[in-house]
SEFIGU-724930 format. One record per residue: residue in one letter; residue number from 1; chain; x, y, z of N, C-alpha, C in turn. Coordinates in steps of 0.2 Angstrom, whole numbers, plus 5000, padded with zeros to 4 digits. Atoms other than C-alpha are relative to their C-alpha. Layout:
N
code pos unit n.xx n.yy n.zz ca.xx ca.yy ca.zz c.xx c.yy c.zz
A NUM A X Y Z X Y Z X Y Z
...
% end
This chain:
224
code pos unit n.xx n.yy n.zz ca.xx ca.yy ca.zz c.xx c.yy c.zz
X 1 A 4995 5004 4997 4899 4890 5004 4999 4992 4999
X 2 A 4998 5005 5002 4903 4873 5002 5002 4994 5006
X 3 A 4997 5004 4994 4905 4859 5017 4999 4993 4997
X 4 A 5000 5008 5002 4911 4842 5013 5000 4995 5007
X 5 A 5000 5005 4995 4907 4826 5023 5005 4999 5004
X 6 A 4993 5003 4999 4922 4820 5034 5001 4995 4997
X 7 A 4999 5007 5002 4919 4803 5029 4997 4998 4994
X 8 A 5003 5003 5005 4918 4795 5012 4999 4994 5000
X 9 A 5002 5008 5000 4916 4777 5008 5005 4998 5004
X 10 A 4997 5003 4996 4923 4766 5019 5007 4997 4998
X 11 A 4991 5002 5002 4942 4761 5018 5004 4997 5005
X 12 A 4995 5004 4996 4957 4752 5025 5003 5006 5002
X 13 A 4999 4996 4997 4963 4764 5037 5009 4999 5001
X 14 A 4993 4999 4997 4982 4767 5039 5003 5007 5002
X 15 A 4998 4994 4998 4993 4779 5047 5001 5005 4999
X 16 A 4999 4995 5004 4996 4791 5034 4991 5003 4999
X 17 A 5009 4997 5003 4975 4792 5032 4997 4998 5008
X 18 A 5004 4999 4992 4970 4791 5051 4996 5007 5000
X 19 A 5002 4992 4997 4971 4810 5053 5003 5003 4996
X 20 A 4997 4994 5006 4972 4818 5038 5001 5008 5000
X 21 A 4997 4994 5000 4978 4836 5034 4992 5002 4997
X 22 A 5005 4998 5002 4961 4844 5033 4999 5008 4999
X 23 A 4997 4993 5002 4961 4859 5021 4994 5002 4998
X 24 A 5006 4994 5003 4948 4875 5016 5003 5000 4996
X 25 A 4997 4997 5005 4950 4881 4999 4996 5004 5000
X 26 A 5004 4994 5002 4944 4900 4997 5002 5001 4995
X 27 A 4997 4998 5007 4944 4904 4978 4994 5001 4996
X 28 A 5004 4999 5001 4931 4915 4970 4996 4996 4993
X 29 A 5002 5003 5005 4932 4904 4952 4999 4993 5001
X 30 A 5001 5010 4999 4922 4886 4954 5003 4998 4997
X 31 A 4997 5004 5003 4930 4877 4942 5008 5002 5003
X 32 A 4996 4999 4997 4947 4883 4952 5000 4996 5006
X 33 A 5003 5006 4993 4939 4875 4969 5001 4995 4998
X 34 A 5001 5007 5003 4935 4861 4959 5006 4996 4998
X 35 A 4993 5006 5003 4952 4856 4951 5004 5001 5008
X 36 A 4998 5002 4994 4960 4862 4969 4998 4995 5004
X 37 A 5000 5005 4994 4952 4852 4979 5000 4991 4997
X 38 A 5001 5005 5002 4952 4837 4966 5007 4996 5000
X 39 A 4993 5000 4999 4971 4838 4968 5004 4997 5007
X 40 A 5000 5001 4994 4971 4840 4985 4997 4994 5005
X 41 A 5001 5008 4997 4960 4823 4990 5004 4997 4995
X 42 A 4994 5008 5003 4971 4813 4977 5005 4999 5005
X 43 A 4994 5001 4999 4986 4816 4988 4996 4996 5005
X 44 A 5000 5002 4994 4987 4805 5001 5001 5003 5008
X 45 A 4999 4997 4993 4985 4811 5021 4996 5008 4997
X 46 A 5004 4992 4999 4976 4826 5015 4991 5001 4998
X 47 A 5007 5001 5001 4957 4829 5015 4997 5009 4997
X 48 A 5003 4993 4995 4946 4846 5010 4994 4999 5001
X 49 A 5006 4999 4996 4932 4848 5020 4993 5006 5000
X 50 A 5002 4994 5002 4927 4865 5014 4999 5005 4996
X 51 A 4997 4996 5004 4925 4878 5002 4995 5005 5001
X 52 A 5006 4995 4999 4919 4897 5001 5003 5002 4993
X 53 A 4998 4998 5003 4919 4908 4987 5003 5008 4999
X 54 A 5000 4994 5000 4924 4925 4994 5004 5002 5007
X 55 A 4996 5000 4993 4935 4933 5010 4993 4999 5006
X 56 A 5005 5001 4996 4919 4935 5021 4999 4993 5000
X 57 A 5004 5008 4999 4913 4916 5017 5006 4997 5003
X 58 A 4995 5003 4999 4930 4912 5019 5003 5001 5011
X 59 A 5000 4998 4992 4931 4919 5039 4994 4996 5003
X 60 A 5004 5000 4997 4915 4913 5041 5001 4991 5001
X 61 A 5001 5008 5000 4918 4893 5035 5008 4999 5005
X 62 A 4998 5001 4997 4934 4895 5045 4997 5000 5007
X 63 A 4999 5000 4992 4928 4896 5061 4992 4995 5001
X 64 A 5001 5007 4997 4915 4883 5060 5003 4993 4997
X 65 A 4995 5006 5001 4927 4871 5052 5006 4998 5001
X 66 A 4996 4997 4999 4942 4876 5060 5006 4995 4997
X 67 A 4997 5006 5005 4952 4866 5045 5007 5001 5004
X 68 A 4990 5001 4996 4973 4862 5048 5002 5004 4997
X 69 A 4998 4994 5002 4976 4873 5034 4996 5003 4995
X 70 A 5002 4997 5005 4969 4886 5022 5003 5002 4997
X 71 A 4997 4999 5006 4971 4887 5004 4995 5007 4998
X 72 A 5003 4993 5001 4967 4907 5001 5003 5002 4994
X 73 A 5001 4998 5007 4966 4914 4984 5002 5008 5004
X 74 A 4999 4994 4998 4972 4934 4985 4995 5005 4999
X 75 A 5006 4996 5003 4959 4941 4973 4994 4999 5000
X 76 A 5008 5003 4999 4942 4938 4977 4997 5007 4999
X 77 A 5002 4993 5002 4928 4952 4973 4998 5000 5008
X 78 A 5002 4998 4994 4922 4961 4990 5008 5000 5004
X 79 A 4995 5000 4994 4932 4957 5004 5006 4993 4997
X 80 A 4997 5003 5004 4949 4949 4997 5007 4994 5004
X 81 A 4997 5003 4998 4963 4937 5001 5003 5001 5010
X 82 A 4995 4997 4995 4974 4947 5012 4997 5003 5007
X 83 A 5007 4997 4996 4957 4955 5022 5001 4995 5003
X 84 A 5004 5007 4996 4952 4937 5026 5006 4999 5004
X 85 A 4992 5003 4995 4971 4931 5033 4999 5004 5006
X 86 A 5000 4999 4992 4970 4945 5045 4995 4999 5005
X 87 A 5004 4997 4996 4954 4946 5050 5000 4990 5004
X 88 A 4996 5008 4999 4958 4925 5052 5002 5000 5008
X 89 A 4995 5001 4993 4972 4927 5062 5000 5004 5006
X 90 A 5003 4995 4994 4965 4940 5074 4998 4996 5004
X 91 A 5004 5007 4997 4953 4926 5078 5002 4992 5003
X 92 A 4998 5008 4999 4963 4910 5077 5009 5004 4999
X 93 A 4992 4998 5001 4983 4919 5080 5004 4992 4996
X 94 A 4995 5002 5006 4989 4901 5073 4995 4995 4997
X 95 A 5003 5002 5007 4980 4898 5059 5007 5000 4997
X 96 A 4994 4999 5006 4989 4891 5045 4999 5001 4993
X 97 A 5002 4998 5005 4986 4899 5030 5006 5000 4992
X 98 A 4997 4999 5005 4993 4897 5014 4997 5004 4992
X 99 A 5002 5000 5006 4991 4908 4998 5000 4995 4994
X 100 A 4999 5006 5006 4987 4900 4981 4998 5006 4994
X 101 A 5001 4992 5002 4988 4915 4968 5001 4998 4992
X 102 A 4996 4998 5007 4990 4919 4949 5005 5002 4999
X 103 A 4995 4994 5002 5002 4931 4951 5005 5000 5005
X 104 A 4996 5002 4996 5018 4930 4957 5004 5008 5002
X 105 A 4997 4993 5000 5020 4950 4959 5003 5000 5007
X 106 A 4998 4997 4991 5032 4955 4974 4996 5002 5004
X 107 A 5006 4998 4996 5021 4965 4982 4994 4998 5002
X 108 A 5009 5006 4998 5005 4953 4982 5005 4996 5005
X 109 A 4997 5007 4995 5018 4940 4991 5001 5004 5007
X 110 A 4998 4997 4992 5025 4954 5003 4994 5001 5003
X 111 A 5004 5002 4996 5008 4957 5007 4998 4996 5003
X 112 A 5003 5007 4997 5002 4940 5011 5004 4998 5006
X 113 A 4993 5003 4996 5018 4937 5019 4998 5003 5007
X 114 A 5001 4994 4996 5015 4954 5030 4993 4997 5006
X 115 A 5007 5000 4996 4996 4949 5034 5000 4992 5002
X 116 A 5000 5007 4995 5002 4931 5042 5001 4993 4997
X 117 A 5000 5007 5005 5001 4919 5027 5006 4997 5001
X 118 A 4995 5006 4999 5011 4903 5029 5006 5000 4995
X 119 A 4998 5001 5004 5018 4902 5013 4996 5004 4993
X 120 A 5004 4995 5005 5012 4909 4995 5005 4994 4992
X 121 A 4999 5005 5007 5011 4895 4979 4997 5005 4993
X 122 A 5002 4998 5007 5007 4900 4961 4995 4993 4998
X 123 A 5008 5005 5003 4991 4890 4954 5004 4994 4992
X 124 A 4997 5006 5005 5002 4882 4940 5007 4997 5001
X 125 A 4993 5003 4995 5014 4875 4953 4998 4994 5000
X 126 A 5001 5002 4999 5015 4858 4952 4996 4996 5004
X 127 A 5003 5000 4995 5004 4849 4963 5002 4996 5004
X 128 A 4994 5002 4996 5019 4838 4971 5003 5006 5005
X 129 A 4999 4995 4995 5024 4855 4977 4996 5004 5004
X 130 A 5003 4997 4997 5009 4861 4980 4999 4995 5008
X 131 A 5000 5007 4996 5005 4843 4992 5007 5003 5006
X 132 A 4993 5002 4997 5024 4845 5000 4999 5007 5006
X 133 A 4999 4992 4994 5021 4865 5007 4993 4999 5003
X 134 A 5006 5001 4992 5003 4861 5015 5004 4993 5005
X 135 A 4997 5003 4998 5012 4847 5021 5006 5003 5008
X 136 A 4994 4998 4997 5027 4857 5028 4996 5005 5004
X 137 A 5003 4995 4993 5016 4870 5036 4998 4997 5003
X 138 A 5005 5005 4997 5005 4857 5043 5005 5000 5005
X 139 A 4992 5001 4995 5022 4853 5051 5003 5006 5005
X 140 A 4996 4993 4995 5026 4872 5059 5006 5001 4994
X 141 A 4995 4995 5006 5038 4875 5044 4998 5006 4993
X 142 A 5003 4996 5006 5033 4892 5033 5006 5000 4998
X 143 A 4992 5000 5003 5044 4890 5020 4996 5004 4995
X 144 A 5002 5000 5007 5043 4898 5002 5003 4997 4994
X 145 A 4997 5001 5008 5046 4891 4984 5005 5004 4999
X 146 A 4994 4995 5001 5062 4897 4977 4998 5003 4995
X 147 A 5003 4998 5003 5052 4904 4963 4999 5009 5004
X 148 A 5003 4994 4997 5044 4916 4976 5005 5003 5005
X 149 A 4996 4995 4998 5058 4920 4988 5004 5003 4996
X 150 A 4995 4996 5004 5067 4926 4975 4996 5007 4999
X 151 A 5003 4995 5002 5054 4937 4969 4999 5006 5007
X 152 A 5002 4997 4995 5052 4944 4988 5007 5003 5002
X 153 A 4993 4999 4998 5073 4944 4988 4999 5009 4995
X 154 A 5001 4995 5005 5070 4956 4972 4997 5007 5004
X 155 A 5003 4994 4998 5058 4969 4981 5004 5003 5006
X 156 A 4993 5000 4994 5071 4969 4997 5005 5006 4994
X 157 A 4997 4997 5003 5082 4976 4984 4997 5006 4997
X 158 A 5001 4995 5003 5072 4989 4978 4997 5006 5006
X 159 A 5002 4995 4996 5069 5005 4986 4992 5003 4998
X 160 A 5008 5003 4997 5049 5003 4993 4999 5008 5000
X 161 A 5003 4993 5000 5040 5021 4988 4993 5001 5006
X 162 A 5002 4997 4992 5033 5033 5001 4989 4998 4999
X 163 A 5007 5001 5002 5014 5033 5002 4997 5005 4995
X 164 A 5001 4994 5006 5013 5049 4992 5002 4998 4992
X 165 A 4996 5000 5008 5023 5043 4978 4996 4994 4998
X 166 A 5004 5002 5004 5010 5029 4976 4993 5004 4997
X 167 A 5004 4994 5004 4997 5042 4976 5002 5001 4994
X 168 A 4998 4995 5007 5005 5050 4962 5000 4996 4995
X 169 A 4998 5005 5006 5009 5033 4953 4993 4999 4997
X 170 A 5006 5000 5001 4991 5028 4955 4997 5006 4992
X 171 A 5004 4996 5006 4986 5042 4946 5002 5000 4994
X 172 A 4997 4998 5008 4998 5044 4933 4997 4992 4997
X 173 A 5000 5004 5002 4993 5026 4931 4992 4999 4995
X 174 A 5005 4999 5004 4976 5031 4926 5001 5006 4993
X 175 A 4999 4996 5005 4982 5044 4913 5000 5004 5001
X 176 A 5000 4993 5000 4981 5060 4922 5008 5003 4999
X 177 A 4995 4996 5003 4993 5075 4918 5001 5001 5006
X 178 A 4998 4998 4992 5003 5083 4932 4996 5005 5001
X 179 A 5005 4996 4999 4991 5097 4932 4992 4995 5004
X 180 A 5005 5003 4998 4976 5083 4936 5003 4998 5008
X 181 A 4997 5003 4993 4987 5074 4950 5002 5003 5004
X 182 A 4998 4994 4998 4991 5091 4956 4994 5000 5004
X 183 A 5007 4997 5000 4974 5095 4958 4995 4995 5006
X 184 A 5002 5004 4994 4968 5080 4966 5001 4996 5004
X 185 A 4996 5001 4993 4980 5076 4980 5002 5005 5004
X 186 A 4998 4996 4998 4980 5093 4985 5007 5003 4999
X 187 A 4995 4996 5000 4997 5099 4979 5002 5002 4995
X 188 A 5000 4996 5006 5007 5109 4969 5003 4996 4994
X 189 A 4998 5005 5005 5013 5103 4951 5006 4999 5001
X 190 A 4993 5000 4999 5031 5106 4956 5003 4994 5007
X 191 A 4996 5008 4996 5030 5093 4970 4997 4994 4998
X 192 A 5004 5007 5003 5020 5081 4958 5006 4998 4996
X 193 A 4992 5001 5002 5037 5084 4947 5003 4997 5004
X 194 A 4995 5002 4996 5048 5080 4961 5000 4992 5002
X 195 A 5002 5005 4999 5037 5065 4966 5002 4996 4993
X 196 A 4999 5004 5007 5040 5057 4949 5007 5000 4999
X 197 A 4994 4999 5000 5057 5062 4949 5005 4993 5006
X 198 A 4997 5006 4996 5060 5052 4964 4997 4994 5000
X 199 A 5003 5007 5003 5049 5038 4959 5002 4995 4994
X 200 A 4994 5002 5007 5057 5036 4943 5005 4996 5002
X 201 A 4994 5004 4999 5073 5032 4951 5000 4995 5005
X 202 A 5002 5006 4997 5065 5021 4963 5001 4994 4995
X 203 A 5003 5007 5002 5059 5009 4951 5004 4999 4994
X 204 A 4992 5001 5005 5076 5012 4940 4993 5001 4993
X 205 A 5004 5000 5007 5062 5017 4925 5003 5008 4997
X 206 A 4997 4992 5000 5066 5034 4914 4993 5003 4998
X 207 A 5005 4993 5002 5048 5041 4909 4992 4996 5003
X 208 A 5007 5003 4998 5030 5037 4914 4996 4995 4999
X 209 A 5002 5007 5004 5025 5023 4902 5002 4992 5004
X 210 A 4995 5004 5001 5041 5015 4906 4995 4998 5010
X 211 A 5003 4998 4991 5033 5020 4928 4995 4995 5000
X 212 A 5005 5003 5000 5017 5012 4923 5002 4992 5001
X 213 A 4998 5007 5002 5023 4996 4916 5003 4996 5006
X 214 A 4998 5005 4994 5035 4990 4931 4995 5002 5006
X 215 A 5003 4995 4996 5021 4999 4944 4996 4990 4999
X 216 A 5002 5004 5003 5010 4984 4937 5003 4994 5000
X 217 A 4997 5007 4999 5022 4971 4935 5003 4997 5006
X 218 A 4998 5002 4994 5028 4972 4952 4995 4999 5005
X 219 A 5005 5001 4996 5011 4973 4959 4997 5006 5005
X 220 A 5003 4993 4997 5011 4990 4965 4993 5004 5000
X 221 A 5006 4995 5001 4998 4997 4958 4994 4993 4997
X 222 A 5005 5006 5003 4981 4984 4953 4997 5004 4997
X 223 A 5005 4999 5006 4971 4990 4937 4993 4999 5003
X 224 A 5009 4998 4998 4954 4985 4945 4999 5002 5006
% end
């Protein structure tokens, strides 16, 4: 982890830099830290104070530097974005957290969203936009980029698969056959068919490949 001074050299104090907007960045690649946080001191009225590079580090340097807002990464190895917000917000109900993410998959948003986050930015936002939304939380307003409510309007319109049917996605997404999928969720092949049959029309796709693909792009399923 990473604790930066409060005070750098000395300066002409004005209003806008009295009481700066002091922010954590959790994001497991340094050179990410590095350009976020370099973005985030340029702007005026914001300072970071902190950096970790994982969810655990990230609960831990919250709660000895209890910053005004967190910049949370989703993906982190071990313990991950979404982990760290709740286990956060448990602790500190108003934290203000904001994602900061690659991936603008529905599903990554609707969870961040679900587990308390403030808002939810893409990494090659701006950094005008990015400055304006820590800004606006900082203020009590969770707003999102039209980017992303749209993306979370998208998933609102789609009919949201049972737990089972991700099961089954899951698997298909690893290659197995109905016979394998069968076999290791306990059922028979005729409700792994049925499962598929209604998963299909969920996700408007006509065959498996086609299943995979949006399963993926929508953030359903994660590869690692």
């Amino acid at each position: 982890m990473t604790y930066m001074t409060e005070l750098k050299s000395p300066r002409m104090v004005t209003p806008e830099t009295d009481h700066p907007i002091r922010v954590l960045i959790a994001d497991d690649h340094p050179s990410m830290r590095m350009g976020l946080a370099a973005l985030i001191d340029s702007q005026p009225g914001m300072k970071v104070i902190a950096e970790a590079s994982d969810g655990e580090e990230a609960i831990e340097v919250y709660e000895d530097t209890k910053p005004d807002i967190a910049l949370m990464d989703l993906r982190m190895p071990g313990m991950g974005g979404v982990e760290a917000i709740l286990a956060i917000r448990k602790r500190f109900p108003e934290a203000k957290i904001i994602v900061v993410s690659t991936y603008d998959w529905d599903e990554d948003i609707h969870r961040a969203i679900q587990s308390g986050a403030a808002s939810y930015l893409l990494k090659d936002m701006p950094i005008e936009e990015i400055a304006e939304t820590v800004k606006m939380v900082h203020e009590g307003d969770a707003s999102l980029p039209g980017t992303v409510a749209q993306r979370l309007e998208e998933r609102a319109q789609r009919e949201q698969l049972t737990e089972r049917e991700r099961d089954v996605l899951e698997s298909l997404i690893k290659g197995r056959s109905n016979k394998e999928i069968a076999s290791s969720l306990f059922i028979s092949e005729e409700t792994v068919k049925s499962h598929l049959k209604t998963l299909f029309h969920k996700l408007r796709v006509r065959d498996r490949t086609e299943a995979a693909i949006a399963a993926i792009r929508h953030g359903i399923v994660h590869l690692d």
